[in-house]
C-alpha positions in Angstrom: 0.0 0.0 0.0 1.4 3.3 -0.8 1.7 5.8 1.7 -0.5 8.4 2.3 2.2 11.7 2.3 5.8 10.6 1.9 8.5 13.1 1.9 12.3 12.5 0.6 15.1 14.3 1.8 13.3 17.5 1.0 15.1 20.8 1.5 14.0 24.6 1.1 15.7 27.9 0.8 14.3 31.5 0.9 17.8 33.1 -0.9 20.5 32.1 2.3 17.4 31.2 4.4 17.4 27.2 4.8 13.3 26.6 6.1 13.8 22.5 5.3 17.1 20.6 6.2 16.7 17.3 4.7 12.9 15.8 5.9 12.5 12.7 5.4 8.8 11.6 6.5 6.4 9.1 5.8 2.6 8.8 7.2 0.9 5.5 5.9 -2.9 5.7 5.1 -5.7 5.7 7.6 -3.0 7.8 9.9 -3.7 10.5 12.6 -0.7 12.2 12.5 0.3 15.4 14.4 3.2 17.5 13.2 4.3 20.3 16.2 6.6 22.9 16.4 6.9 26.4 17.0 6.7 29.4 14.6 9.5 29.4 12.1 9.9 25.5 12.2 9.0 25.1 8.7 5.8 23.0 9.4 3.7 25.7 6.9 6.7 25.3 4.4 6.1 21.9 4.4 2.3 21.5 4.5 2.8 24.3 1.0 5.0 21.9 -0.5 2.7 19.0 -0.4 -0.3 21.5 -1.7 1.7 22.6 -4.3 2.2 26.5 -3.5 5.9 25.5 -3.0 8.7 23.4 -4.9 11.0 22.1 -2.8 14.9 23.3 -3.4 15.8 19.6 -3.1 14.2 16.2 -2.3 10.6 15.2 -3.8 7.3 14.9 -2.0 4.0 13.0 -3.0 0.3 12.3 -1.7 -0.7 8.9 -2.1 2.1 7.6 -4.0 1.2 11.1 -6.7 4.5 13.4 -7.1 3.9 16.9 -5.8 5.7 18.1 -8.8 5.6 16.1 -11.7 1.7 14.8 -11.2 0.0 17.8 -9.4 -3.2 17.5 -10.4 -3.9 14.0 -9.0 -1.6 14.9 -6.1 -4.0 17.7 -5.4 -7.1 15.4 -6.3 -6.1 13.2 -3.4 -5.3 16.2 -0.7 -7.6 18.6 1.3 -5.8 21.4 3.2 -7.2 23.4 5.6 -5.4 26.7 5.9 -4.5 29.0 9.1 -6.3 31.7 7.2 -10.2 32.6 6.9 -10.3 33.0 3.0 -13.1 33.3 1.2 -15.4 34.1 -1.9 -17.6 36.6 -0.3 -20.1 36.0 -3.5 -21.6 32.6 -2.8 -23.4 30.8 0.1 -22.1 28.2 1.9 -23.5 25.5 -0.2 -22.9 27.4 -3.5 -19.4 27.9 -2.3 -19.0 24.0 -1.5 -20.3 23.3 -4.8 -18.0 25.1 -7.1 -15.0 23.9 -5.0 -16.1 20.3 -5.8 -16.5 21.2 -9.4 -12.9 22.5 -9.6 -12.3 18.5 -9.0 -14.7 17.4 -11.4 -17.8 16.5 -9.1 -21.2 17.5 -9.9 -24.6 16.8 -8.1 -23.6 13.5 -7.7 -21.6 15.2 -5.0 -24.4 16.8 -3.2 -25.1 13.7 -0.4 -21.3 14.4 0.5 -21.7 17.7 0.8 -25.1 17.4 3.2 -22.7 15.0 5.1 -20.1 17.4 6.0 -22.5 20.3 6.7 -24.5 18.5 8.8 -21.1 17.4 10.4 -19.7 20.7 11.1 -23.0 22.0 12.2 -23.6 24.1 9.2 -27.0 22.7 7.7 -29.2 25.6 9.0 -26.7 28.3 7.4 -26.2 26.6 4.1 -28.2 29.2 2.1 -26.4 32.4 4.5 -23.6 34.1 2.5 -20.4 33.7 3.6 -19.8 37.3 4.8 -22.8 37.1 7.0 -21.2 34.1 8.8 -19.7 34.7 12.1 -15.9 33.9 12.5 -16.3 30.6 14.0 -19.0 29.6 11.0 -16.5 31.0 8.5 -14.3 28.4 10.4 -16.5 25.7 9.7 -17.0 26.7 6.4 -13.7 26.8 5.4 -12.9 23.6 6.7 -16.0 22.0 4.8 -14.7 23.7 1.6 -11.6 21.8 2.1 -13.2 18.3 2.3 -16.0 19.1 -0.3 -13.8 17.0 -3.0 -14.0 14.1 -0.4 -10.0 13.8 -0.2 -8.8 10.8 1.0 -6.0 12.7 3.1 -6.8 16.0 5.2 -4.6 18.3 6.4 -5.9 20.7 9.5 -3.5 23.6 10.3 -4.4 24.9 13.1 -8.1 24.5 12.3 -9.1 25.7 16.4 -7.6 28.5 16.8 -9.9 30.8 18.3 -13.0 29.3 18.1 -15.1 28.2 21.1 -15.4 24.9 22.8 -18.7 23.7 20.9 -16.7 23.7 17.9 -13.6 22.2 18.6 -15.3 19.1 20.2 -18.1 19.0 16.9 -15.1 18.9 14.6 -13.0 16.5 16.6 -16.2 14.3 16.6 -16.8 14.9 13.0 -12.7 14.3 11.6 -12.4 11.5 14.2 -15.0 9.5 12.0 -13.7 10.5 8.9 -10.6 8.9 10.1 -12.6 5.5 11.3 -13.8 5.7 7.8 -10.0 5.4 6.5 -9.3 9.4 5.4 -5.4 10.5 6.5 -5.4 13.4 8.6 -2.4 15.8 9.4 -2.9 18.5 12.3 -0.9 20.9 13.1 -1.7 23.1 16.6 -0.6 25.3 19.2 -3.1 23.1 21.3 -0.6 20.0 22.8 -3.4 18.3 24.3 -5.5 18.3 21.3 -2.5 16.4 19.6 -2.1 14.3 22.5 -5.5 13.0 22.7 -6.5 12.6 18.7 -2.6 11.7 17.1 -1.1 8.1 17.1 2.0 9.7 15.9 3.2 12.7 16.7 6.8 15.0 14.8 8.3 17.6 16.0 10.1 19.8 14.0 12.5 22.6 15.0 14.7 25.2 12.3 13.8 23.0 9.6 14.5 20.0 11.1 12.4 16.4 12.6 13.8 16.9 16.1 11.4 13.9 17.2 9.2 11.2 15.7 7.2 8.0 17.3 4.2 7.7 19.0 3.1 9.7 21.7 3.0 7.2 24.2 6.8 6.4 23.2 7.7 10.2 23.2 6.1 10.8 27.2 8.2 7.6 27.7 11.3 8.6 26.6 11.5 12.3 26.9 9.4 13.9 29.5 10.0 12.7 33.7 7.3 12.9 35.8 6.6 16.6 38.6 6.3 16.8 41.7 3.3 19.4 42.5 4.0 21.1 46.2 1.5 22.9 48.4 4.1 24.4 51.2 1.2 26.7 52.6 3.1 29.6 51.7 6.3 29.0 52.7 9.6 29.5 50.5 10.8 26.7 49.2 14.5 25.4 50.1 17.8 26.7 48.2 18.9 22.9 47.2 15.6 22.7 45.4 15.8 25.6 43.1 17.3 23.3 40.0 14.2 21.6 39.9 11.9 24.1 40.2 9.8 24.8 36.9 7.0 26.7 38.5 5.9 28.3 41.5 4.2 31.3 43.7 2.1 31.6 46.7 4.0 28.8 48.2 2.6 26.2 45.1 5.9 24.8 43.7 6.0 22.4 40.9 9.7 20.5 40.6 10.6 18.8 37.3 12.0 15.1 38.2 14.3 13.3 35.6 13.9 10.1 38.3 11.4 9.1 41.2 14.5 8.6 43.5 14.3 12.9 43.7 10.9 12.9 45.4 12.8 11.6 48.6 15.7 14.0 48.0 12.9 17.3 47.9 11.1 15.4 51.4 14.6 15.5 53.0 15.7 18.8 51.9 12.1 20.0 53.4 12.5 18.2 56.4 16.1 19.8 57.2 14.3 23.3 56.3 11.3 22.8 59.2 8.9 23.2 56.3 5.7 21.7 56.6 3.5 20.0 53.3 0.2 20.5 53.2 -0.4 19.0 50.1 2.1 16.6 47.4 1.3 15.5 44.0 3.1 13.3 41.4 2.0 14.3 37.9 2.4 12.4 35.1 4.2 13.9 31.8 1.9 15.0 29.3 3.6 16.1 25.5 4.2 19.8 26.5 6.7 18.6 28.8 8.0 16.8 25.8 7.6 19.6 24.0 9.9 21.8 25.8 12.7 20.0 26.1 12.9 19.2 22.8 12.5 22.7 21.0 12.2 25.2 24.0 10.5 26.4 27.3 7.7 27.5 28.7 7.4 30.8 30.1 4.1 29.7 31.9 1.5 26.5 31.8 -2.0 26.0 32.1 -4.4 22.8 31.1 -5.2 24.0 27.8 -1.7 25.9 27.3 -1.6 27.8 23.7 1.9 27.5 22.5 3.5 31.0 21.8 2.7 31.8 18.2 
Protein backbone atom coordinates (compact mmCIF):
# COMPACT_ATOMS: atom_id res chain seq x y z
CA UNK A 1 0.00 0.00 0.00
CA UNK A 2 1.37 3.31 -0.78
CA UNK A 3 1.75 5.79 1.66
CA UNK A 4 -0.47 8.45 2.30
CA UNK A 5 2.17 11.72 2.28
CA UNK A 6 5.77 10.64 1.87
CA UNK A 7 8.52 13.11 1.90
CA UNK A 8 12.28 12.47 0.64
CA UNK A 9 15.11 14.29 1.84
CA UNK A 10 13.30 17.55 0.96
CA UNK A 11 15.14 20.80 1.50
CA UNK A 12 14.02 24.59 1.06
CA UNK A 13 15.74 27.88 0.81
CA UNK A 14 14.35 31.47 0.86
CA UNK A 15 17.77 33.10 -0.86
CA UNK A 16 20.53 32.15 2.32
CA UNK A 17 17.41 31.17 4.43
CA UNK A 18 17.42 27.23 4.78
CA UNK A 19 13.33 26.63 6.06
CA UNK A 20 13.82 22.52 5.34
CA UNK A 21 17.12 20.56 6.18
CA UNK A 22 16.71 17.28 4.74
CA UNK A 23 12.90 15.76 5.92
CA UNK A 24 12.54 12.69 5.37
CA UNK A 25 8.79 11.64 6.49
CA UNK A 26 6.37 9.11 5.76
CA UNK A 27 2.59 8.77 7.24
CA UNK A 28 0.94 5.53 5.85
CA UNK A 29 -2.88 5.69 5.08
CA UNK A 30 -5.66 5.73 7.61
CA UNK A 31 -3.00 7.78 9.92
CA UNK A 32 -3.71 10.53 12.59
CA UNK A 33 -0.73 12.17 12.55
CA UNK A 34 0.33 15.37 14.45
CA UNK A 35 3.22 17.46 13.16
CA UNK A 36 4.26 20.34 16.23
CA UNK A 37 6.64 22.86 16.42
CA UNK A 38 6.87 26.39 16.97
CA UNK A 39 6.72 29.36 14.62
CA UNK A 40 9.54 29.41 12.09
CA UNK A 41 9.95 25.52 12.21
CA UNK A 42 9.01 25.08 8.72
CA UNK A 43 5.82 23.03 9.44
CA UNK A 44 3.69 25.73 6.89
CA UNK A 45 6.68 25.29 4.35
CA UNK A 46 6.10 21.87 4.42
CA UNK A 47 2.26 21.48 4.48
CA UNK A 48 2.75 24.32 1.04
CA UNK A 49 5.00 21.94 -0.55
CA UNK A 50 2.69 18.95 -0.41
CA UNK A 51 -0.25 21.51 -1.66
CA UNK A 52 1.72 22.62 -4.34
CA UNK A 53 2.20 26.54 -3.47
CA UNK A 54 5.86 25.51 -2.96
CA UNK A 55 8.65 23.37 -4.89
CA UNK A 56 10.99 22.12 -2.77
CA UNK A 57 14.93 23.28 -3.36
CA UNK A 58 15.79 19.55 -3.05
CA UNK A 59 14.21 16.18 -2.33
CA UNK A 60 10.64 15.23 -3.76
CA UNK A 61 7.29 14.90 -2.03
CA UNK A 62 3.96 13.02 -3.00
CA UNK A 63 0.34 12.29 -1.74
CA UNK A 64 -0.71 8.86 -2.15
CA UNK A 65 2.10 7.63 -3.96
CA UNK A 66 1.19 11.14 -6.72
CA UNK A 67 4.50 13.38 -7.07
CA UNK A 68 3.93 16.94 -5.78
CA UNK A 69 5.70 18.13 -8.85
CA UNK A 70 5.59 16.06 -11.68
CA UNK A 71 1.68 14.79 -11.18
CA UNK A 72 0.05 17.79 -9.40
CA UNK A 73 -3.24 17.52 -10.38
CA UNK A 74 -3.90 14.02 -8.98
CA UNK A 75 -1.61 14.94 -6.11
CA UNK A 76 -4.04 17.69 -5.40
CA UNK A 77 -7.05 15.45 -6.29
CA UNK A 78 -6.06 13.17 -3.41
CA UNK A 79 -5.26 16.18 -0.72
CA UNK A 80 -7.59 18.56 1.34
CA UNK A 81 -5.81 21.40 3.22
CA UNK A 82 -7.25 23.40 5.62
CA UNK A 83 -5.39 26.73 5.86
CA UNK A 84 -4.46 29.02 9.06
CA UNK A 85 -6.35 31.67 7.24
CA UNK A 86 -10.19 32.63 6.92
CA UNK A 87 -10.32 33.02 3.00
CA UNK A 88 -13.06 33.25 1.22
CA UNK A 89 -15.39 34.10 -1.90
CA UNK A 90 -17.62 36.65 -0.31
CA UNK A 91 -20.08 36.04 -3.54
CA UNK A 92 -21.65 32.61 -2.82
CA UNK A 93 -23.36 30.84 0.15
CA UNK A 94 -22.15 28.17 1.94
CA UNK A 95 -23.54 25.47 -0.24
CA UNK A 96 -22.89 27.41 -3.51
CA UNK A 97 -19.40 27.88 -2.27
CA UNK A 98 -19.03 23.99 -1.54
CA UNK A 99 -20.27 23.26 -4.83
CA UNK A 100 -18.02 25.12 -7.08
CA UNK A 101 -14.97 23.91 -5.00
CA UNK A 102 -16.11 20.26 -5.76
CA UNK A 103 -16.48 21.19 -9.36
CA UNK A 104 -12.92 22.50 -9.59
CA UNK A 105 -12.29 18.45 -8.97
CA UNK A 106 -14.66 17.38 -11.40
CA UNK A 107 -17.78 16.45 -9.11
CA UNK A 108 -21.16 17.49 -9.85
CA UNK A 109 -24.56 16.82 -8.12
CA UNK A 110 -23.58 13.50 -7.70
CA UNK A 111 -21.63 15.15 -4.97
CA UNK A 112 -24.35 16.77 -3.24
CA UNK A 113 -25.15 13.71 -0.44
CA UNK A 114 -21.32 14.45 0.45
CA UNK A 115 -21.74 17.65 0.80
CA UNK A 116 -25.11 17.35 3.22
CA UNK A 117 -22.68 14.96 5.15
CA UNK A 118 -20.06 17.44 6.00
CA UNK A 119 -22.47 20.33 6.72
CA UNK A 120 -24.52 18.48 8.78
CA UNK A 121 -21.14 17.41 10.40
CA UNK A 122 -19.72 20.70 11.12
CA UNK A 123 -23.04 22.00 12.24
CA UNK A 124 -23.65 24.10 9.22
CA UNK A 125 -27.03 22.66 7.65
CA UNK A 126 -29.22 25.58 8.99
CA UNK A 127 -26.74 28.26 7.42
CA UNK A 128 -26.21 26.58 4.13
CA UNK A 129 -28.25 29.23 2.09
CA UNK A 130 -26.36 32.42 4.48
CA UNK A 131 -23.61 34.10 2.53
CA UNK A 132 -20.38 33.66 3.55
CA UNK A 133 -19.80 37.28 4.76
CA UNK A 134 -22.80 37.07 7.05
CA UNK A 135 -21.17 34.13 8.80
CA UNK A 136 -19.73 34.67 12.11
CA UNK A 137 -15.92 33.91 12.47
CA UNK A 138 -16.28 30.64 14.03
CA UNK A 139 -19.02 29.60 11.03
CA UNK A 140 -16.54 30.96 8.46
CA UNK A 141 -14.30 28.37 10.43
CA UNK A 142 -16.45 25.68 9.66
CA UNK A 143 -17.03 26.70 6.43
CA UNK A 144 -13.68 26.76 5.44
CA UNK A 145 -12.91 23.55 6.70
CA UNK A 146 -16.03 22.01 4.84
CA UNK A 147 -14.67 23.69 1.60
CA UNK A 148 -11.59 21.76 2.10
CA UNK A 149 -13.22 18.27 2.26
CA UNK A 150 -16.01 19.05 -0.27
CA UNK A 151 -13.83 17.04 -2.98
CA UNK A 152 -13.95 14.14 -0.39
CA UNK A 153 -10.03 13.75 -0.24
CA UNK A 154 -8.84 10.78 1.00
CA UNK A 155 -5.99 12.65 3.06
CA UNK A 156 -6.80 16.01 5.16
CA UNK A 157 -4.59 18.33 6.37
CA UNK A 158 -5.86 20.75 9.48
CA UNK A 159 -3.49 23.61 10.26
CA UNK A 160 -4.41 24.89 13.08
CA UNK A 161 -8.07 24.48 12.31
CA UNK A 162 -9.10 25.72 16.37
CA UNK A 163 -7.56 28.47 16.84
CA UNK A 164 -9.94 30.80 18.26
CA UNK A 165 -13.05 29.29 18.07
CA UNK A 166 -15.10 28.22 21.12
CA UNK A 167 -15.39 24.93 22.79
CA UNK A 168 -18.69 23.71 20.91
CA UNK A 169 -16.72 23.72 17.91
CA UNK A 170 -13.59 22.24 18.58
CA UNK A 171 -15.34 19.10 20.19
CA UNK A 172 -18.13 19.02 16.92
CA UNK A 173 -15.12 18.93 14.57
CA UNK A 174 -13.00 16.50 16.61
CA UNK A 175 -16.16 14.26 16.62
CA UNK A 176 -16.76 14.89 12.96
CA UNK A 177 -12.73 14.32 11.57
CA UNK A 178 -12.43 11.46 14.21
CA UNK A 179 -15.01 9.47 11.97
CA UNK A 180 -13.66 10.47 8.94
CA UNK A 181 -10.58 8.93 10.07
CA UNK A 182 -12.57 5.49 11.30
CA UNK A 183 -13.78 5.65 7.76
CA UNK A 184 -9.96 5.37 6.53
CA UNK A 185 -9.33 9.36 5.38
CA UNK A 186 -5.37 10.53 6.46
CA UNK A 187 -5.45 13.37 8.65
CA UNK A 188 -2.37 15.78 9.38
CA UNK A 189 -2.94 18.53 12.31
CA UNK A 190 -0.91 20.90 13.10
CA UNK A 191 -1.72 23.10 16.58
CA UNK A 192 -0.64 25.33 19.21
CA UNK A 193 -3.05 23.13 21.33
CA UNK A 194 -0.64 19.97 22.79
CA UNK A 195 -3.44 18.28 24.25
CA UNK A 196 -5.52 18.31 21.28
CA UNK A 197 -2.45 16.42 19.63
CA UNK A 198 -2.13 14.35 22.52
CA UNK A 199 -5.51 13.00 22.73
CA UNK A 200 -6.45 12.61 18.69
CA UNK A 201 -2.59 11.73 17.08
CA UNK A 202 -1.07 8.13 17.13
CA UNK A 203 2.05 9.75 15.94
CA UNK A 204 3.17 12.69 16.69
CA UNK A 205 6.80 14.97 14.76
CA UNK A 206 8.32 17.56 15.97
CA UNK A 207 10.06 19.80 14.04
CA UNK A 208 12.48 22.59 15.01
CA UNK A 209 14.65 25.24 12.35
CA UNK A 210 13.80 23.00 9.62
CA UNK A 211 14.52 20.01 11.05
CA UNK A 212 12.38 16.39 12.55
CA UNK A 213 13.81 16.87 16.13
CA UNK A 214 11.40 13.86 17.24
CA UNK A 215 9.23 11.25 15.71
CA UNK A 216 7.20 7.97 17.28
CA UNK A 217 4.18 7.69 18.96
CA UNK A 218 3.12 9.72 21.73
CA UNK A 219 3.00 7.17 24.21
CA UNK A 220 6.77 6.44 23.17
CA UNK A 221 7.69 10.21 23.20
CA UNK A 222 6.08 10.75 27.23
CA UNK A 223 8.21 7.62 27.74
CA UNK A 224 11.29 8.64 26.56
CA UNK A 225 11.48 12.35 26.86
CA UNK A 226 9.37 13.95 29.48
CA UNK A 227 10.01 12.72 33.66
CA UNK A 228 7.27 12.85 35.75
CA UNK A 229 6.62 16.57 38.60
CA UNK A 230 6.26 16.77 41.66
CA UNK A 231 3.27 19.41 42.52
CA UNK A 232 3.98 21.14 46.21
CA UNK A 233 1.50 22.92 48.40
CA UNK A 234 4.08 24.44 51.17
CA UNK A 235 1.18 26.68 52.61
CA UNK A 236 3.07 29.63 51.67
CA UNK A 237 6.30 28.95 52.73
CA UNK A 238 9.55 29.45 50.49
CA UNK A 239 10.80 26.67 49.18
CA UNK A 240 14.52 25.39 50.12
CA UNK A 241 17.77 26.73 48.22
CA UNK A 242 18.86 22.89 47.24
CA UNK A 243 15.63 22.66 45.42
CA UNK A 244 15.84 25.59 43.11
CA UNK A 245 17.26 23.35 40.01
CA UNK A 246 14.18 21.63 39.88
CA UNK A 247 11.93 24.15 40.17
CA UNK A 248 9.81 24.84 36.90
CA UNK A 249 6.97 26.70 38.52
CA UNK A 250 5.93 28.31 41.48
CA UNK A 251 4.24 31.27 43.66
CA UNK A 252 2.14 31.64 46.66
CA UNK A 253 4.03 28.84 48.20
CA UNK A 254 2.58 26.21 45.14
CA UNK A 255 5.85 24.77 43.67
CA UNK A 256 5.98 22.43 40.86
CA UNK A 257 9.66 20.45 40.58
CA UNK A 258 10.63 18.76 37.27
CA UNK A 259 12.00 15.07 38.25
CA UNK A 260 14.32 13.33 35.57
CA UNK A 261 13.95 10.15 38.28
CA UNK A 262 11.43 9.11 41.24
CA UNK A 263 14.52 8.63 43.54
CA UNK A 264 14.33 12.87 43.69
CA UNK A 265 10.94 12.92 45.38
CA UNK A 266 12.80 11.60 48.60
CA UNK A 267 15.65 14.00 48.03
CA UNK A 268 12.95 17.26 47.88
CA UNK A 269 11.08 15.42 51.39
CA UNK A 270 14.64 15.49 52.99
CA UNK A 271 15.69 18.84 51.93
CA UNK A 272 12.10 20.03 53.41
CA UNK A 273 12.47 18.22 56.45
CA UNK A 274 16.08 19.77 57.19
CA UNK A 275 14.31 23.33 56.25
CA UNK A 276 11.27 22.76 59.20
CA UNK A 277 8.94 23.22 56.33
CA UNK A 278 5.71 21.71 56.59
CA UNK A 279 3.53 20.00 53.28
CA UNK A 280 0.19 20.53 53.15
CA UNK A 281 -0.42 18.98 50.07
CA UNK A 282 2.13 16.65 47.37
CA UNK A 283 1.29 15.54 44.00
CA UNK A 284 3.08 13.27 41.36
CA UNK A 285 1.96 14.26 37.85
CA UNK A 286 2.37 12.38 35.07
CA UNK A 287 4.17 13.86 31.84
CA UNK A 288 1.85 14.98 29.34
CA UNK A 289 3.59 16.09 25.49
CA UNK A 290 4.23 19.78 26.46
CA UNK A 291 6.74 18.61 28.83
CA UNK A 292 8.01 16.76 25.85
CA UNK A 293 7.61 19.60 23.96
CA UNK A 294 9.88 21.82 25.84
CA UNK A 295 12.69 20.03 26.14
CA UNK A 296 12.86 19.25 22.85
CA UNK A 297 12.53 22.66 21.00
CA UNK A 298 12.23 25.24 24.01
CA UNK A 299 10.47 26.38 27.28
CA UNK A 300 7.68 27.48 28.66
CA UNK A 301 7.42 30.79 30.12
CA UNK A 302 4.07 29.72 31.89
CA UNK A 303 1.51 26.46 31.78
CA UNK A 304 -2.04 25.97 32.06
CA UNK A 305 -4.43 22.75 31.11
CA UNK A 306 -5.20 23.98 27.77
CA UNK A 307 -1.66 25.93 27.34
CA UNK A 308 -1.58 27.83 23.68
CA UNK A 309 1.88 27.48 22.49
CA UNK A 310 3.48 31.04 21.77
CA UNK A 311 2.70 31.76 18.24
Amino acid sequence: MKPAIQFNRVHKHFGELQALNGIDLTIPQGEFFGLLGPNGAGKSTLINILAGLLKPTYGSASVMGYDVVNDYQAARMALGVVPQELVFDPFFNVREMLRFQAGYFGRGRENDAWVDEILEGLGLTDKAHTNMRKLSGGMKRRALIAQALAHKPPVIVLDEPTAGVDVELRQMLWEFIKKLNREGHTIVLTTHYLQEAETLCSRVAMMKQGEIVALDSTANLLNKYAGKNLRLDLGGAPLPAPLFSMLKSGEHGVYMLALSHLSQVEFALSELRKANVQIDDMQLIEPDLEDVFMSLVGSASHRNTDSILQS
